[in-house]
DRENDO-1510 file (C-alpha; in Angstrom, 1 decimal, always signed):
<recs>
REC; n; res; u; v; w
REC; 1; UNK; -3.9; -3.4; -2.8 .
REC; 2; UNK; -4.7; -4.9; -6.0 .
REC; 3; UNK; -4.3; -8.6; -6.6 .
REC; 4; UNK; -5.2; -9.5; -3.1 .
REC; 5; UNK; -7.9; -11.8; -1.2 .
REC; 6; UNK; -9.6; -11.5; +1.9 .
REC; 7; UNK; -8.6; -13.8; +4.9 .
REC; 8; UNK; -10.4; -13.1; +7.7 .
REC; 9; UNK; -11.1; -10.2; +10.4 .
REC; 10; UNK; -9.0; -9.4; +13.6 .
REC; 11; UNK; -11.2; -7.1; +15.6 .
REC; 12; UNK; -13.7; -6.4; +13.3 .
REC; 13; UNK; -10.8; -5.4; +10.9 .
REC; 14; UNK; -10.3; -6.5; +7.0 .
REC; 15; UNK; -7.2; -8.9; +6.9 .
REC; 16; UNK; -6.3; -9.3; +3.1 .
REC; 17; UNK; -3.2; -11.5; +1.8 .
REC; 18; UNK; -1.4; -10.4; -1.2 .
REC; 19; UNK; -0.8; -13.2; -4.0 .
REC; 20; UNK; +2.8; -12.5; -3.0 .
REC; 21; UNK; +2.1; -14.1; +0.5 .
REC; 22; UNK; +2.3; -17.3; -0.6 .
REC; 23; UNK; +5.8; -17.0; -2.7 .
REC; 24; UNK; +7.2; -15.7; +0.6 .
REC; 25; UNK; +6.0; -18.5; +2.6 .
REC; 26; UNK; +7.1; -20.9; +0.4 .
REC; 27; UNK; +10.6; -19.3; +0.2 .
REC; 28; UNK; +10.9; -19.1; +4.0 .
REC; 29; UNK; +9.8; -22.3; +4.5 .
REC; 30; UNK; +12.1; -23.6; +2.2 .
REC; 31; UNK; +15.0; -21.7; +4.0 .
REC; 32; UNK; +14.4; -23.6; +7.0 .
REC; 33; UNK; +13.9; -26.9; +6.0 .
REC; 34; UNK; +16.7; -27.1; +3.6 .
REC; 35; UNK; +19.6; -24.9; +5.7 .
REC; 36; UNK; +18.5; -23.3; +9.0 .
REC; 37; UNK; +17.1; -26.0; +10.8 .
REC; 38; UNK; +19.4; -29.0; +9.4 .
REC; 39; UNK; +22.5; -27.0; +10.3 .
REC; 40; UNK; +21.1; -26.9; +14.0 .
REC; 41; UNK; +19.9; -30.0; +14.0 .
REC; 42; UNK; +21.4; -32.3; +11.8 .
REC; 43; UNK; +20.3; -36.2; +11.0 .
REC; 44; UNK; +16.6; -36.0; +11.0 .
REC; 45; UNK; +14.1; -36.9; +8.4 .
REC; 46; UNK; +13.5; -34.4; +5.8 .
REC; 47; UNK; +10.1; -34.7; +6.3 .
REC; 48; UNK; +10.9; -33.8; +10.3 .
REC; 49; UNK; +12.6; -30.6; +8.6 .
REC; 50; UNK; +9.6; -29.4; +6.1 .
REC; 51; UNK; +6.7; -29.9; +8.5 .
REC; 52; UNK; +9.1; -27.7; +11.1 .
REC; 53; UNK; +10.1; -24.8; +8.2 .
REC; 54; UNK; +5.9; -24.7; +7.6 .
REC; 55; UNK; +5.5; -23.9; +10.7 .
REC; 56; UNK; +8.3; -21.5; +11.1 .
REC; 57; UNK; +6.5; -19.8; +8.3 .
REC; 58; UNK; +3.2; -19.9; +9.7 .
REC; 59; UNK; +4.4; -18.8; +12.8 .
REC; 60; UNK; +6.5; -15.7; +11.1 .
REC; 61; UNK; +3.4; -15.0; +9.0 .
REC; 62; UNK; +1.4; -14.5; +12.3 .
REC; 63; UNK; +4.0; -12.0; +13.9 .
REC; 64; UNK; +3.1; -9.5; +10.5 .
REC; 65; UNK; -0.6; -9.7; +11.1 .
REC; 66; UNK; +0.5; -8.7; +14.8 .
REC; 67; UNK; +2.6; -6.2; +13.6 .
REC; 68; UNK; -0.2; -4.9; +11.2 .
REC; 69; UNK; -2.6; -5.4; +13.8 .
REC; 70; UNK; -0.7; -3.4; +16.6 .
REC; 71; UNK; -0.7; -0.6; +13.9 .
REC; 72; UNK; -4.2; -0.8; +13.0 .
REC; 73; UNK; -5.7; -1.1; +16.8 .
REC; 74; UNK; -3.5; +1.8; +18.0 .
REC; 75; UNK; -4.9; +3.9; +14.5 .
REC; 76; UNK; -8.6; +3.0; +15.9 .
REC; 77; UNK; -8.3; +3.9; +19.4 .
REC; 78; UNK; -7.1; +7.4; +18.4 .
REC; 79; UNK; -9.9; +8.0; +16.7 .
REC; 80; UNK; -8.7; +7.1; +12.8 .
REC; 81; UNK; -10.6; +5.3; +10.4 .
REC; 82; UNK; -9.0; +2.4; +9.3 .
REC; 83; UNK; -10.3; +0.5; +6.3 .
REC; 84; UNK; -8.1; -2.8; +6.0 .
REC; 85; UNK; -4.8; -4.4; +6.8 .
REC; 86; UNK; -2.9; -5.8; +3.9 .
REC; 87; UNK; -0.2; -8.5; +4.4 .
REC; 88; UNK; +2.1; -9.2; +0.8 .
REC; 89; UNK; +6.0; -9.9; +0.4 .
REC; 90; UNK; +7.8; -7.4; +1.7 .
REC; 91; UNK; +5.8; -6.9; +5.2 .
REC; 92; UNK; +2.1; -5.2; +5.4 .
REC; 93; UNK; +0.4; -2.3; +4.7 .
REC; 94; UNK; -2.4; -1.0; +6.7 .
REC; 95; UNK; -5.0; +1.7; +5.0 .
REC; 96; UNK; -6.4; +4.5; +7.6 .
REC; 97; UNK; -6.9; +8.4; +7.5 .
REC; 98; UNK; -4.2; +10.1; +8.2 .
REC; 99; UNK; -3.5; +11.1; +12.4 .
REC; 100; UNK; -4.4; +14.6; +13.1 .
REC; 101; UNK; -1.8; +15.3; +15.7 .
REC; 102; UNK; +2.2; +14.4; +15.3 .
REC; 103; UNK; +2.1; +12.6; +19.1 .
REC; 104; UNK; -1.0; +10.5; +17.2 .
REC; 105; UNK; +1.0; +9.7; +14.4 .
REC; 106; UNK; +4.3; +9.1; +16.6 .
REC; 107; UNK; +2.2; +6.3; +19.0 .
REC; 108; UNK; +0.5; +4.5; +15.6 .
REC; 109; UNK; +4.3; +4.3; +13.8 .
REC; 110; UNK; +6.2; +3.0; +17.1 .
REC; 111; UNK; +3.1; +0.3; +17.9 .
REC; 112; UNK; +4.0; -1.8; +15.4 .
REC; 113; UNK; +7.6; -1.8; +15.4 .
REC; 114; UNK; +7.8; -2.4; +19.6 .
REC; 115; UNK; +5.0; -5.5; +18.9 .
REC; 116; UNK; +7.9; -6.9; +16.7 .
REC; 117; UNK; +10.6; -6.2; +19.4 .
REC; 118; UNK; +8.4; -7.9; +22.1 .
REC; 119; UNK; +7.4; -11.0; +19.7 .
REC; 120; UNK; +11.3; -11.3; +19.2 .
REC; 121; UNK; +12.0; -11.2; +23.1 .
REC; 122; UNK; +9.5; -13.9; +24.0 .
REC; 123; UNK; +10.4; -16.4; +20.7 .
REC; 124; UNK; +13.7; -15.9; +22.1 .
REC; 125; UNK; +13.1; -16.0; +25.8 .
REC; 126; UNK; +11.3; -19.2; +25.2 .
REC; 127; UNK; +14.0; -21.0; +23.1 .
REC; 128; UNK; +16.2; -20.2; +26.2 .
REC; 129; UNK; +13.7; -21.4; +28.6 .
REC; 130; UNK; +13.2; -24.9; +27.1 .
REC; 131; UNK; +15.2; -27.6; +27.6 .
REC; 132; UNK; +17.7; -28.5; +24.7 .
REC; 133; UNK; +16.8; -32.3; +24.9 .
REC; 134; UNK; +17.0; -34.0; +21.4 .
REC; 135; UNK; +12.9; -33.9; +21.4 .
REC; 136; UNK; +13.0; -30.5; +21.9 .
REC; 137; UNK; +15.8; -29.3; +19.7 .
REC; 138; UNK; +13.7; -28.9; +16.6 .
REC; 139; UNK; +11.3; -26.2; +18.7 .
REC; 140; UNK; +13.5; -24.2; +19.9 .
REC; 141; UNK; +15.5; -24.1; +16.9 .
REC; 142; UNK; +12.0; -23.2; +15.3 .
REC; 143; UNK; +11.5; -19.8; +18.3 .
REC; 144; UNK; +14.8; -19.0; +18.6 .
REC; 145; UNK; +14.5; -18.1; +14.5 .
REC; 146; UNK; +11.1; -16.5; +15.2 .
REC; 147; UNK; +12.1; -14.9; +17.7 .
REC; 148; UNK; +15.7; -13.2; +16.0 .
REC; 149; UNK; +13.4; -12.6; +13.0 .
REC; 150; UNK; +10.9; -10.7; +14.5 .
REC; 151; UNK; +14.2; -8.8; +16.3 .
REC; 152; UNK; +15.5; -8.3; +13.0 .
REC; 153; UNK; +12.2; -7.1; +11.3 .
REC; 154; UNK; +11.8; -4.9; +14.5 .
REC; 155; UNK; +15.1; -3.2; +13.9 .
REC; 156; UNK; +14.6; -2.9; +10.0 .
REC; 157; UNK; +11.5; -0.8; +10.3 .
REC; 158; UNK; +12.8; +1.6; +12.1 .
REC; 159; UNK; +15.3; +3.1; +10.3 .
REC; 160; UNK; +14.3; +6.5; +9.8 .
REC; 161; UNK; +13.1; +6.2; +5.7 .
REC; 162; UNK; +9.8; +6.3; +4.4 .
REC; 163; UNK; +7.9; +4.2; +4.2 .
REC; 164; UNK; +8.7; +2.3; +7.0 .
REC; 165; UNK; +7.6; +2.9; +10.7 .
REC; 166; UNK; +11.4; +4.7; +11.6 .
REC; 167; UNK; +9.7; +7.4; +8.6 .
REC; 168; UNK; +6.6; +7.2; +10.0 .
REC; 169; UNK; +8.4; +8.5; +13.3 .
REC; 170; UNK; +11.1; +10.8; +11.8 .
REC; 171; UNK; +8.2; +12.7; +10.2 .
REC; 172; UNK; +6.1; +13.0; +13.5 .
REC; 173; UNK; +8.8; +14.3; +15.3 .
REC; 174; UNK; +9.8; +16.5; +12.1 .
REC; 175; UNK; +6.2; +17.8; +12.5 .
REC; 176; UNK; +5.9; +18.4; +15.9 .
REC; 177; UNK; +9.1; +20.6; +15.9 .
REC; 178; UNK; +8.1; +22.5; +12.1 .
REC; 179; UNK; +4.6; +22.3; +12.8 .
REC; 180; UNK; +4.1; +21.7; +9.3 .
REC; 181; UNK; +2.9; +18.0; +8.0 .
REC; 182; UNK; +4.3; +18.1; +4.7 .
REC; 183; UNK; +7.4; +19.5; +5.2 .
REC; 184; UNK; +8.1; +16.8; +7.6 .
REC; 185; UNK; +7.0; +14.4; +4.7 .
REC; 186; UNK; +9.3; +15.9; +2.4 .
REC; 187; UNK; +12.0; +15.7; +4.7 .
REC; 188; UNK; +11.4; +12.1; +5.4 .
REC; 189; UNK; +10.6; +11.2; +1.8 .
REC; 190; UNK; +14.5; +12.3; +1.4 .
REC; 191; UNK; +16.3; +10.6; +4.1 .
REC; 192; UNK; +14.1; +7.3; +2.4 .
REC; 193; UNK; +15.5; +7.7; -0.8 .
REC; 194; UNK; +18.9; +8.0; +0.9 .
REC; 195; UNK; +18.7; +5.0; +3.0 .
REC; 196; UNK; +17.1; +2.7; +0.7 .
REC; 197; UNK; +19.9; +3.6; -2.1 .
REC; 198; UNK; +21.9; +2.7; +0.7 .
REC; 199; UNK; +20.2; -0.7; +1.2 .
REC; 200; UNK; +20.4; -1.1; -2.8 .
REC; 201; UNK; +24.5; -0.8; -2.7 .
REC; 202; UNK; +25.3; -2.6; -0.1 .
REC; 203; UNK; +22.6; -5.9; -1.5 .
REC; 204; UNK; +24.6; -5.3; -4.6 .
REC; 205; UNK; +28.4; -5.7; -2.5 .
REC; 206; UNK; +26.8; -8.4; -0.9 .
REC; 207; UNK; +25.7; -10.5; -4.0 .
REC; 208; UNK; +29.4; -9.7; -5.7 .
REC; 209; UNK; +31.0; -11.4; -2.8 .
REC; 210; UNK; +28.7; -14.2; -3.3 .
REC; 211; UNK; +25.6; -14.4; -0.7 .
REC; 212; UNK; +22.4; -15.2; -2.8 .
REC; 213; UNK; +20.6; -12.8; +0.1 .
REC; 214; UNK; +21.9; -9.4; -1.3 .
REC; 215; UNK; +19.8; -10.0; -4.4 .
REC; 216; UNK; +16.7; -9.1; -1.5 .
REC; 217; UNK; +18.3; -6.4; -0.1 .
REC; 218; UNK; +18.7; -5.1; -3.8 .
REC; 219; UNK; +14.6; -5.7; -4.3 .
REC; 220; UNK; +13.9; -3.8; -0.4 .
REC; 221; UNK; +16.3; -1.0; -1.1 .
REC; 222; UNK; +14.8; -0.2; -4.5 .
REC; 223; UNK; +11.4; -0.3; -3.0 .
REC; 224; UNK; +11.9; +1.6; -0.5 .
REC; 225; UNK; +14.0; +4.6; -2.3 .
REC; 226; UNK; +11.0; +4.9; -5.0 .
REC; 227; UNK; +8.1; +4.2; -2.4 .
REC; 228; UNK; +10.0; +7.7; -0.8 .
REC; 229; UNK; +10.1; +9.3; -4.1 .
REC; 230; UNK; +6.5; +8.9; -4.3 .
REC; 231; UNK; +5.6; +10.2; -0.9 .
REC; 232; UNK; +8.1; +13.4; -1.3 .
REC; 233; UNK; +6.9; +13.9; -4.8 .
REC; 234; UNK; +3.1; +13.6; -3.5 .
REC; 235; UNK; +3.8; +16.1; -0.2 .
REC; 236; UNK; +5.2; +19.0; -3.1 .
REC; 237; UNK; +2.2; +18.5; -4.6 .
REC; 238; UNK; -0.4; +18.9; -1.5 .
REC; 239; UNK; +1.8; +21.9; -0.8 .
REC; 240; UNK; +1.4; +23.2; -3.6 .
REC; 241; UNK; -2.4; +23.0; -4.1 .
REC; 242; UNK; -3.2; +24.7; -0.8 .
REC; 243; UNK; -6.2; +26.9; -0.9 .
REC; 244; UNK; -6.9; +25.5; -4.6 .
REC; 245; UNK; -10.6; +24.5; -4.8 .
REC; 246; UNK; -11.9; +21.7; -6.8 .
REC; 247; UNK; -13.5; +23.8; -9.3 .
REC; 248; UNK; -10.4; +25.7; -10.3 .
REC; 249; UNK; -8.9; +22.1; -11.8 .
REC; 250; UNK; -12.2; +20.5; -13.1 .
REC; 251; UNK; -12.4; +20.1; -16.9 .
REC; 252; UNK; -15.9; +21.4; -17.9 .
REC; 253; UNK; -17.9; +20.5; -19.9 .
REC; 254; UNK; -18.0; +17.1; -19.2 .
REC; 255; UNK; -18.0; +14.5; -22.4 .
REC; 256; UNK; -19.8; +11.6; -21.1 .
REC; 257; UNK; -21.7; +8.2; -22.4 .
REC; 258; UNK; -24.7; +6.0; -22.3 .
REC; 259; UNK; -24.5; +3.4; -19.9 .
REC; 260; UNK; -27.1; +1.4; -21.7 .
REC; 261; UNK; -25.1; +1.0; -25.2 .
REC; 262; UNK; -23.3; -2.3; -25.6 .
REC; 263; UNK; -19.5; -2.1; -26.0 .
REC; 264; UNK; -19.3; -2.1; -29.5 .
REC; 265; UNK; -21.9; +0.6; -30.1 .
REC; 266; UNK; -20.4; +2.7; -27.3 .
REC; 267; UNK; -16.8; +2.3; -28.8 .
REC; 268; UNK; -17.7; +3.2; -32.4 .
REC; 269; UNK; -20.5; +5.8; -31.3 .
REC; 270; UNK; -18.9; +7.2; -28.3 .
REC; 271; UNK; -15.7; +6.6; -28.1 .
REC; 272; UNK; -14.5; +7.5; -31.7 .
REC; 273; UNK; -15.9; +11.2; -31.5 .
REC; 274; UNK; -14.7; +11.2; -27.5 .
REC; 275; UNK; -10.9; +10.8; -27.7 .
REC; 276; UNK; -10.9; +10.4; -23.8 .
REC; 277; UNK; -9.2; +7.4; -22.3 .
REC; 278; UNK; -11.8; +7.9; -19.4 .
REC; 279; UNK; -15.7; +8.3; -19.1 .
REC; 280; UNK; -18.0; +9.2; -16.9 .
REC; 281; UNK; -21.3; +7.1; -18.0 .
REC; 282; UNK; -25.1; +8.5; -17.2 .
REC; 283; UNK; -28.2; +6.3; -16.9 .
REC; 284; UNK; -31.6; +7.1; -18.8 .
REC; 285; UNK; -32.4; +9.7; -16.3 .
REC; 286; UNK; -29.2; +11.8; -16.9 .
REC; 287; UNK; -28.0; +11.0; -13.8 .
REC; 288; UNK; -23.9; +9.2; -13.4 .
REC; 289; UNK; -23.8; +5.7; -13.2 .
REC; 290; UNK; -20.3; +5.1; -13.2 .
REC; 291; UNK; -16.9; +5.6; -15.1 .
REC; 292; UNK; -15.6; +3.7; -17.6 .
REC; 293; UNK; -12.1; +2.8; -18.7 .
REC; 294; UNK; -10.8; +2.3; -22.6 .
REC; 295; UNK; -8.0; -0.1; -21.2 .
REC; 296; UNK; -10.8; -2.2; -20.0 .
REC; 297; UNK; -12.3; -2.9; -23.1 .
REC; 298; UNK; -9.0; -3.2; -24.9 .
REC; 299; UNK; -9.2; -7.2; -24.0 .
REC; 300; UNK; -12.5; -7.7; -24.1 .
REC; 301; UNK; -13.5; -10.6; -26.9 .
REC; 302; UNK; -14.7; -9.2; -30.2 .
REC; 303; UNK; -18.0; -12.0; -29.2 .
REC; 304; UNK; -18.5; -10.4; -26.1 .
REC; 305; UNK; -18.4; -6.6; -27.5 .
REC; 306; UNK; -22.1; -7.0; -29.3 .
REC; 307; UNK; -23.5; -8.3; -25.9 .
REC; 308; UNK; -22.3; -7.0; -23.3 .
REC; 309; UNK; -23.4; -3.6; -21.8 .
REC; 310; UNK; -20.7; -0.9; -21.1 .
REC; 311; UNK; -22.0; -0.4; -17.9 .
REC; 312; UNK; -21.1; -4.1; -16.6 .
REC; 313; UNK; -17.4; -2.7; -17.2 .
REC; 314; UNK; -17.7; +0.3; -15.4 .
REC; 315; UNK; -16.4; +1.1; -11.8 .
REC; 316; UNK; -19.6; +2.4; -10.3 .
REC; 317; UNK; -20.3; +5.3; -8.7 .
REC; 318; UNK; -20.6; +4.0; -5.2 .
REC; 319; UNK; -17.0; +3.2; -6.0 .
REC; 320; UNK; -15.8; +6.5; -7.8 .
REC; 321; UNK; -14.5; +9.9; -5.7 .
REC; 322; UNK; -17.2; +12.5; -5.4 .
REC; 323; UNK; -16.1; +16.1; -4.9 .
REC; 324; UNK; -18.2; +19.2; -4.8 .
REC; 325; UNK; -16.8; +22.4; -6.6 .
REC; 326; UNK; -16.2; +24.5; -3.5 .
REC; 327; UNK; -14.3; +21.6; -1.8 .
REC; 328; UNK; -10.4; +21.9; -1.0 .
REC; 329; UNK; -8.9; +19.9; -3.6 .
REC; 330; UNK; -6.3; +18.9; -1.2 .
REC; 331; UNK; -9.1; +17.2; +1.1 .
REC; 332; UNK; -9.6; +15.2; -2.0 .
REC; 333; UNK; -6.6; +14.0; -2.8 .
REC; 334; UNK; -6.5; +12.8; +1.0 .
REC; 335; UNK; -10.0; +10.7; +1.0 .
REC; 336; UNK; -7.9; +9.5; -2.6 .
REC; 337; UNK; -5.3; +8.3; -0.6 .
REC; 338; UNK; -6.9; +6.6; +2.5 .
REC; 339; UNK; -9.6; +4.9; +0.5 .
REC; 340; UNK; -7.7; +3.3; -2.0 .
REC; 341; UNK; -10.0; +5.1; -5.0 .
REC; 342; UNK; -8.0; +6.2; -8.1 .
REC; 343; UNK; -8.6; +9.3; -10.3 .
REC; 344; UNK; -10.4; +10.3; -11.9 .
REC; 345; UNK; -12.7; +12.6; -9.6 .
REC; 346; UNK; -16.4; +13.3; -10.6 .
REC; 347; UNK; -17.4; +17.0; -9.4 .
REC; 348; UNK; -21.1; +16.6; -8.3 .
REC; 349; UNK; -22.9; +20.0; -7.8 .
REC; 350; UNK; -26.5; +19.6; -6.7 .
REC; 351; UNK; -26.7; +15.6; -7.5 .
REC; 352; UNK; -25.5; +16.7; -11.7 .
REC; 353; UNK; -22.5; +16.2; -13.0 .
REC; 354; UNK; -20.6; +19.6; -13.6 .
REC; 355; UNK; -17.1; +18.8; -14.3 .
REC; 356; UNK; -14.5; +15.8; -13.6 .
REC; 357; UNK; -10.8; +16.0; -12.5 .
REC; 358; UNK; -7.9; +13.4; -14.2 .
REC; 359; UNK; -4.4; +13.1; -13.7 .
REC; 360; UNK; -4.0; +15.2; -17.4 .
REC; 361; UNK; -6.1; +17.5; -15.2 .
REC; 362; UNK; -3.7; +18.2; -12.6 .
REC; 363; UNK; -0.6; +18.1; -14.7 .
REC; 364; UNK; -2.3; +21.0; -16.4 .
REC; 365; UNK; -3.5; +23.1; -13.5 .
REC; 366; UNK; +0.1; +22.5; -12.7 .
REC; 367; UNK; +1.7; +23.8; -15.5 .
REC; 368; UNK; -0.4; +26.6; -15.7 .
REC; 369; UNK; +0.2; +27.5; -12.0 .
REC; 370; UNK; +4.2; +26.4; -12.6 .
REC; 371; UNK; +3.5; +23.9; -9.5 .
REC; 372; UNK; +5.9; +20.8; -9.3 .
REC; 373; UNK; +4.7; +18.1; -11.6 .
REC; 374; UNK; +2.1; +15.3; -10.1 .
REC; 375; UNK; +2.7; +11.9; -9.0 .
REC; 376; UNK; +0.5; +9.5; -11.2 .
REC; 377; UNK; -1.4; +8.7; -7.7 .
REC; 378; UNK; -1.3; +8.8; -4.3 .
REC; 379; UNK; +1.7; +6.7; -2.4 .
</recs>
């Protein structure tokens, strides 16, 4: 996910934050200190209140990379590759190949919703098991919210829309019953739009009548109805392209560029003749460097333009999606998906460049073929 950093490993696993992570930790932090806990608890310091909300948060923050993690290790011990776990505002995303069997996908969906229903039971089971003594009324003020939260996320994620884990789960059972994969997508991709319109309608009756929360339920619904757009709209498409090979959608020949030039002979000498928004760049050999986009250079210094090289700008190849000509498109457009790599694709046939495949690409093989139109990238 762009915009995030790395934080650490849990078993030899990427954990990466999103710069939304620390908004939300702020905002539930706040939330404590200034209503939850002095409602419970009234008459402390408010210093007594904001070191127990930072920990709340802490503590809550924890219980997603669990819930992540529980995703993630179940993924691995099924056999998936699983690249990196991703924690931002609105819960976590976890990047991994997709499960080859529906009972694989079922178990990797439920793990993480059942880690949140068991955090919840034991915040809560401990609240009830300490004493409510006045030095002990801020902690378990503190688990008992943890512990109703994680409840609460528990719940939430499995209501049957993608993409949450209750989609996740509706399509593996859809698949094991249809045997097909992206039917059951489709089908979930639907009953997601459905529910998080839901979600959007009641936030909004929620907010009329007053409560401030609504206006999140608003943001979640709307996230989730157009994350579920995306996935149904990209399932139409896979369906669609069965049996296409990558060579049937390449554009060929390929125009490409020096990667030696400097930026402002490669925008007046290449780009100016080009009319491409995207280039594939070659080195002295002839052989692809990299690829190079014009929205990159749009903000680039006019100072820097006589200096710098174009290939310092480009995504490199190790980077870029290689595809041979004879290759399933489809299995493409997967390794697109689980790798986090963006269009376009750069067709290699015996280590030359022979064609390249963009989103324009696809949106004409589609119209061509009359196959539904193409999401602008994978969900």
């Amino acid at each position: 996910m762009k915009g995030s950093i790395r934080l650490g490993s849990v078993r030899g696993l990427a954990l990466r934050a999103h710069w939304s992570v620390p908004l939300l930790m702020l905002l539930l932090a706040y939330g404590l200190a200034a209503r939850t806990l002095p409602e419970y608890v009234p008459g402390l310091a408010p210093v007594v209140y904001a070191v127990a909300g930072v920990a709340g948060a802490v503590l809550l923050l924890a219980s997603l990379v669990v819930h992540e993690a529980a995703h993630a290790l179940t993924a691995r011990r099924a056999g998936i590759s699983v690249q990196d776990m991703t924690l931002w505002a609105l819960g976590g995303v976890t990047r991994m190949d997709q499960p080859t069997t529906p009972r694989t996908a079922f178990l990797v969906a439920v793990s993480g919703p059942l880690a949140s229903l068991l955090l919840g039971a034991v915040g809560i089971g401990a609240a009830a098991a300490v004493p409510a003594t006045p030095g002990w009324r801020i902690p378990v003020a503190v688990l008992g919210w943890l512990g109703g939260t994680n409840l609460l996320l528990g719940v939430f994620n499995l209501l049957p829309a993608a993409p949450l884990d209750g989609g996740r789960l509706t399509q593996a059972l859809l698949w094991w019953r249809t045997g097909d994969r992206e039917r059951a997508q489709r089908a979930a991709g639907r009953g997601g739009q459905v529910v998080g319109m839901a979600l959007a309608v009641l936030g909004w009756v929620t907010f009329a009548r007053g409560l401030p929360a609504g206006l999140w339920l608003i943001v979640v619904g709307l996230f989730v109805a157009g994350a579920a757009a995306a996935e149904r709209r990209w399932a139409e498409m896979v369906t669609a392209l069965r049996g296409v090979r990558v060579g049937q959608a390449m554009t060929t020949p390929v125009v490409t560029g020096p990667d030696w030039l400097t930026v402002d002979r490669f925008l007046s000498e290449v780009i100016a003749q080009a009319g491409h928004s995207v280039l594939p760049l070659l080195d002295f050999e002839g052989h692809p460097s990299g690829v190079v986009q014009l929205r990159r250079l749009a903000g680039l210094p006019s100072e820097r333009r006589a200096s710098l090289r174009i290939r310092d700008l480009a995504t490199p190849l190790s980077r870029c999606t290689l595809a041979a000509p004879d290759e399933l498109l489809n299995s493409v457009l997967e390794r697109l998906g689980t790798t986090g790599a963006l269009l376009p694709i750069l067709v290699m046939d015996d280590g030359r460049l022979s064609g390249i495949i963009t989103a324009h690409d696809i949106d004409r093989f589609r119209r061509h073929s009359r196959l539904p139109p193409a999401p602008p990238g994978p969900p």
